[in-house]
C-alpha positions in Angstrom: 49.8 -2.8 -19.9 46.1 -2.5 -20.3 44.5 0.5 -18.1 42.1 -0.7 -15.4 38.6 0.2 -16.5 36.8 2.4 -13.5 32.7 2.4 -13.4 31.3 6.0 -12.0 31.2 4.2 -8.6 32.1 1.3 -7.0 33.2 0.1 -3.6 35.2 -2.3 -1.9 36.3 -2.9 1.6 40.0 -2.3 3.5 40.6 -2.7 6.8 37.5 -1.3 8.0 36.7 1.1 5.4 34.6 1.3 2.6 36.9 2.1 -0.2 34.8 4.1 -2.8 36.2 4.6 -6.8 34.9 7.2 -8.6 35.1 8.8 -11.9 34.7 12.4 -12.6 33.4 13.2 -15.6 34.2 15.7 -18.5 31.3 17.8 -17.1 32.9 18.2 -14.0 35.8 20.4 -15.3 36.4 23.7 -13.2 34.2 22.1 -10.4 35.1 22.5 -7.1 36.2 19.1 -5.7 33.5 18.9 -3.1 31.0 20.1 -5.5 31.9 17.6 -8.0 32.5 14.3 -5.9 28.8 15.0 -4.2 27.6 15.0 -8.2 29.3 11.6 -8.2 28.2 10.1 -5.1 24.6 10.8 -4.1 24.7 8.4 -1.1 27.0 11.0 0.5 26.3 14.7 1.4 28.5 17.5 0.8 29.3 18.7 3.9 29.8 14.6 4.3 32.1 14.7 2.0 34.1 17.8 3.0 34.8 16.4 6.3 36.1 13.1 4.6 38.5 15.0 2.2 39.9 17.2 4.7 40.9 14.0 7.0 42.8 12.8 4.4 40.2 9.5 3.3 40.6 11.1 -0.8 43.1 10.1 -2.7 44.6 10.7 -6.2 47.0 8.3 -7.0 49.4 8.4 -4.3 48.3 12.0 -3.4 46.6 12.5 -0.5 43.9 15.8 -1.9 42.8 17.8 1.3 41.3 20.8 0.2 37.4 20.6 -0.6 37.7 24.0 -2.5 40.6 22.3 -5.1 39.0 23.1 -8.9 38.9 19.7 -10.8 40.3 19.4 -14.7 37.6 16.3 -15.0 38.2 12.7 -15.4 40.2 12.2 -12.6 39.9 8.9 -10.8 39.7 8.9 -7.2 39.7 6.4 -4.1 37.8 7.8 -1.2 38.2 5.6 1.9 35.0 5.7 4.2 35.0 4.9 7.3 32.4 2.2 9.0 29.6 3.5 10.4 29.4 3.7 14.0 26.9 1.7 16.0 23.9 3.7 15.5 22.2 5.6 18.4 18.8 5.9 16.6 16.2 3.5 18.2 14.1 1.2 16.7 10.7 1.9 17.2 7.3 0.2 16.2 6.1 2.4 13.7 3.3 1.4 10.9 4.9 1.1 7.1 2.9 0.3 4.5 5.5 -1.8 2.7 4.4 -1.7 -0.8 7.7 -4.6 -1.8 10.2 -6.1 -0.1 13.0 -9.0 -0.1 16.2 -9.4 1.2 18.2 -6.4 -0.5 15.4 -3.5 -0.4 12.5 -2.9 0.3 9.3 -0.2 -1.1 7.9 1.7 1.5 4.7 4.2 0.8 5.3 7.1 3.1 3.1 9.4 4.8 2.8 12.9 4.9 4.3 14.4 8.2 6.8 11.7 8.5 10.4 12.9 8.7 13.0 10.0 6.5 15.8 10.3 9.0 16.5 11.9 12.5 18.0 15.6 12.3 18.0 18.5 15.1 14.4 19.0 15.0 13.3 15.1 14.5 15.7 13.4 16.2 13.2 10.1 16.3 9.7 9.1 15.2 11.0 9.0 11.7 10.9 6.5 8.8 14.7 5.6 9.8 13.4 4.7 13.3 10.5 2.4 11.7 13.2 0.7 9.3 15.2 -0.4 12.3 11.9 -2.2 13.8 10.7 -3.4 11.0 13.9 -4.5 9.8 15.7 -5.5 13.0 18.8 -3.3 12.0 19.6 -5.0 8.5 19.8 -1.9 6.2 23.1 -0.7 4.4 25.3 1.5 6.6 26.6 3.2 3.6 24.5 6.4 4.4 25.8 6.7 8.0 25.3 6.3 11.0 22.4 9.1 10.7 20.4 7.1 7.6 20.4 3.7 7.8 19.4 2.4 4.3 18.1 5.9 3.0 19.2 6.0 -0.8 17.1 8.9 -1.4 13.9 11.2 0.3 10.9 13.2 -0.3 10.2 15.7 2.0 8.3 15.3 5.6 5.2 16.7 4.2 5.1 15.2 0.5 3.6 11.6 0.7 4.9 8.7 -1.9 6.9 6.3 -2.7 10.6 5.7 -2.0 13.0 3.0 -2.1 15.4 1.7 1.1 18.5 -0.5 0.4 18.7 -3.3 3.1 22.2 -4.6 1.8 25.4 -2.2 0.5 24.9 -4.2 -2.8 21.6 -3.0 -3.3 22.6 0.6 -1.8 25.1 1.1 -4.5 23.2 -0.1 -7.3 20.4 1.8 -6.3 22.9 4.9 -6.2 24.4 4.2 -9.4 21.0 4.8 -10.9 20.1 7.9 -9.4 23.4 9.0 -10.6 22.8 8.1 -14.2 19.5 9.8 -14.1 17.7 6.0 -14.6 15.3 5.7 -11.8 11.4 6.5 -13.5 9.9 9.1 -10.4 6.5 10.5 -11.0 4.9 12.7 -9.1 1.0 13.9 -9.0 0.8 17.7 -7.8 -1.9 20.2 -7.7 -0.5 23.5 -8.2 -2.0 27.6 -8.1 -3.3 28.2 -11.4 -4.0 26.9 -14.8 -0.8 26.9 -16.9 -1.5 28.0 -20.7 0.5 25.1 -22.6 -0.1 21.5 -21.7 3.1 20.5 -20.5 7.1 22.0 -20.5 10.6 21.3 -19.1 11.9 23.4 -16.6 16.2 23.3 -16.4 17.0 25.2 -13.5 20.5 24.5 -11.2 19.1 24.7 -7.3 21.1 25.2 -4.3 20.7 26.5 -1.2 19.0 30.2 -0.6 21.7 32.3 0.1 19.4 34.5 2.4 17.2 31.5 4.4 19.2 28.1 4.7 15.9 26.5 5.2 15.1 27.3 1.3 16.4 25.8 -2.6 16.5 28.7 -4.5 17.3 28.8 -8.2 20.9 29.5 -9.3 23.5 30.8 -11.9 23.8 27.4 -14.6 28.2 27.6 -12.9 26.5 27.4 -9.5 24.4 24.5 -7.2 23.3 21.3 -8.9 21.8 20.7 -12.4 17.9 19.8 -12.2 15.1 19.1 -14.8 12.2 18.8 -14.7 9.4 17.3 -16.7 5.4 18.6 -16.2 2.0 17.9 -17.7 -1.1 19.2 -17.0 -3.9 16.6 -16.7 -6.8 18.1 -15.4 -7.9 22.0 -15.2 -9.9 23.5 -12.3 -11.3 26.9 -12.0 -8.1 28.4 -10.4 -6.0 25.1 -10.1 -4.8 22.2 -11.8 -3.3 18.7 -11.7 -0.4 18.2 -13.3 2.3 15.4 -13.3 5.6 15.4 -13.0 8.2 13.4 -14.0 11.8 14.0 -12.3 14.9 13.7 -14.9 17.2 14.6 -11.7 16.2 14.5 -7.6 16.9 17.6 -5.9 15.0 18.9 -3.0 12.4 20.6 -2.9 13.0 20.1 -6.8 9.0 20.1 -8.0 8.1 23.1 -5.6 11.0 25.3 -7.0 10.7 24.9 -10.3 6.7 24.9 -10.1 6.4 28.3 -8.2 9.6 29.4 -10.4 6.7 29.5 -14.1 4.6 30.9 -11.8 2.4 28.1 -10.4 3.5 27.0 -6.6 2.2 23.9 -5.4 -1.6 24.4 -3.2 -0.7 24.3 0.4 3.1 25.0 0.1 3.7 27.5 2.7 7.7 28.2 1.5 7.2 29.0 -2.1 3.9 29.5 -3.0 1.2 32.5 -1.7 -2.2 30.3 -2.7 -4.2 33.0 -4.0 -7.7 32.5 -4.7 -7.7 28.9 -2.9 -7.1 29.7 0.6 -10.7 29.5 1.8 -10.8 25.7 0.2 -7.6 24.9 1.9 -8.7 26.6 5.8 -12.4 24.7 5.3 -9.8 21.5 4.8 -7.5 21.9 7.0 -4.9 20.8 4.4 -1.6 22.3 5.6 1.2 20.8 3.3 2.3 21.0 -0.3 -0.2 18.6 -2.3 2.6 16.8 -3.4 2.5 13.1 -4.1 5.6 10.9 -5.0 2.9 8.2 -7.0 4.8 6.4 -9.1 8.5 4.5 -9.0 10.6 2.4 -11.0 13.8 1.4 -11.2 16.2 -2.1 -12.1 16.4 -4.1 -9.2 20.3 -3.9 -8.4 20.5 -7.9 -8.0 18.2 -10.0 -9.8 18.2 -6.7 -12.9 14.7 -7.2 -13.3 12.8 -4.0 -13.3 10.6 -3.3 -11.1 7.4 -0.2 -10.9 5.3 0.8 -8.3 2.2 3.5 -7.8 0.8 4.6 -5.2 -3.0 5.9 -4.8 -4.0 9.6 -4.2 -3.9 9.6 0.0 -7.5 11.0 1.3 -6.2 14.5 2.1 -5.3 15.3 -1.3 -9.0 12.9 -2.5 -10.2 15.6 -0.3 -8.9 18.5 -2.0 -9.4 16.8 -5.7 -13.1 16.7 -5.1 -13.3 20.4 -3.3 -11.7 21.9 -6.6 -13.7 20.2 -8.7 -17.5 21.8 -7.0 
């Protein structure tokens, strides 16, 4: 009897749950479960996923796996049975988007800086998720939860850029396949402290959470947190500053501002990683109080139609602001 083939990810629907397949892969060998299924399935968080496995919703075989801590042998294939979202509380509110491409299974959106992606303790409305409801009159894929409506991926509330919403499960999880398989093109225009001495480098550095401030992504042991990579070039050289651009192999947060300030050139304005030496008087006489961090460019192949599809995005005044500053 020939074995049914599995894909990384794929879902289907029973009795009111999403029933998600996965894959684990040879890499994930000595992984703990948890660990290793958020690798596999970046539409769901870890401690998402450690609720799930502890109700019983993974499955291995006929095994019913409840303990997130379990070490995996790699290449086992699972069934993970998620729930429906609940009716979601967050309101839809009438918030400009600058909608940059949209049709019925996704849509482009061009976000500011200072505008949260999705309600949390200390945003629990006002955000881009809050918008998407309005402006979408509550069609986006519920795969993310109740929580994120549509949200695929982010960029942080003060990093400005691109990023794409999934209004339909279909495009969700073809979307998510991507960013699992490292296929989605993200570039990202920063100006960071200093001049860096080689034109451009690729930082590999696993990130996870600080172990001493749960706000912060600190750099880990290559056994511990999540693989990320990083591509940087340096485009243009101020007298104590610099553009550079940077192209993400893997999405992490905070990603660029770690592994910038981690060779020794934090991003201007970041007030979590990086000191700004010698362009604090420039960034007080702006007023520019965020990381200058833009998310410029996107592509990625449309998860229906498999045409692919690239977007940029132009510098946003703040950051002109700062451009022209550094060059006097």
């Amino acid at each position: 009897m020939k074995q049914r083939e599995f894909t990384p990810y794929r879902t289907s629907n029973d009795r009111g749950s999403n029933i998600i397949e996965v894959a684990l892969g040879a890499e994930h060998a000595g992984w703990r479960l948890d660990r290793a299924l958020a690798d596999a399935l970046p539409t769901l968080s870890r401690e998402r996923l450690k609720a799930l496995v502890r109700s019983g919703a993974l499955t291995l075989g006929e095994a019913s796996l409840r303990d997130p801590a379990l070490k995996v042998r790699g290449g086992e294939q699972f069934r993970l049975a998620v729930p429906e979202p609940a009716a979601a509380h967050n309101e839809p509110q009438d918030i400009p988007l600058a909608i940059v491409h949209e049709d019925e299974h996704l849509l482009v959106v061009d976000k500011p800086a200072r505008l949260v992606v999705h309600p949390a303790a200390g945003n629990p409305d006002g955000t881009l998720v809050n918008a998407l409801l309005h402006h979408c009159a509550g069609q986006l894929s519920g795969i993310g939860g109740v929580a994120r409506p549509g949200i695929v991926h982010r960029i942080d509330k003060d990093t400005s850029g691109l990023l794409v919403v999934a209004k339909t499960d279909v495009a969700h999880e073809g979307l998510a396949r991507q960013f699992a398989a490292h296929s989605i093109d993200r570039r990202y225009v920063a100006l960071v402290n200093g001049v860096p001495r080689v034109g451009e480098g690729r930082i590999e550095a696993n990130l996870a959470r600080s172990a001493t401030d749960r706000k912060k992504i600190a750099i880990v042991a290559a056994d511990r947190g999540k693989r990320a990579v990083t591509h940087w070039k340096l485009v243009e050289r101020f007298r104590d500053a610099a553009e550079v651009e940077c192209r993400l192999e893997t999405g992490r947060t905070h990603q660029v501002r770690v592994h910038m300030a981690s060779i020794g050139h934090p991003l201007l304005g970041d007030q979590v990683y990086g000191r700004n030496k010698g362009n604090r008087a420039i960034l007080a006489e702006l007023g520019f109080q965020r990381q200058a961090l833009h998310a410029a460019g996107l592509g990625f192949t449309h998860p229906v139609t498999k045409h692919r599809l690239s977007f940029e995005s132009p510098i946003p005044v703040d950051m002109q602001e700062l451009f022209t500053a550094l060059r006097v």
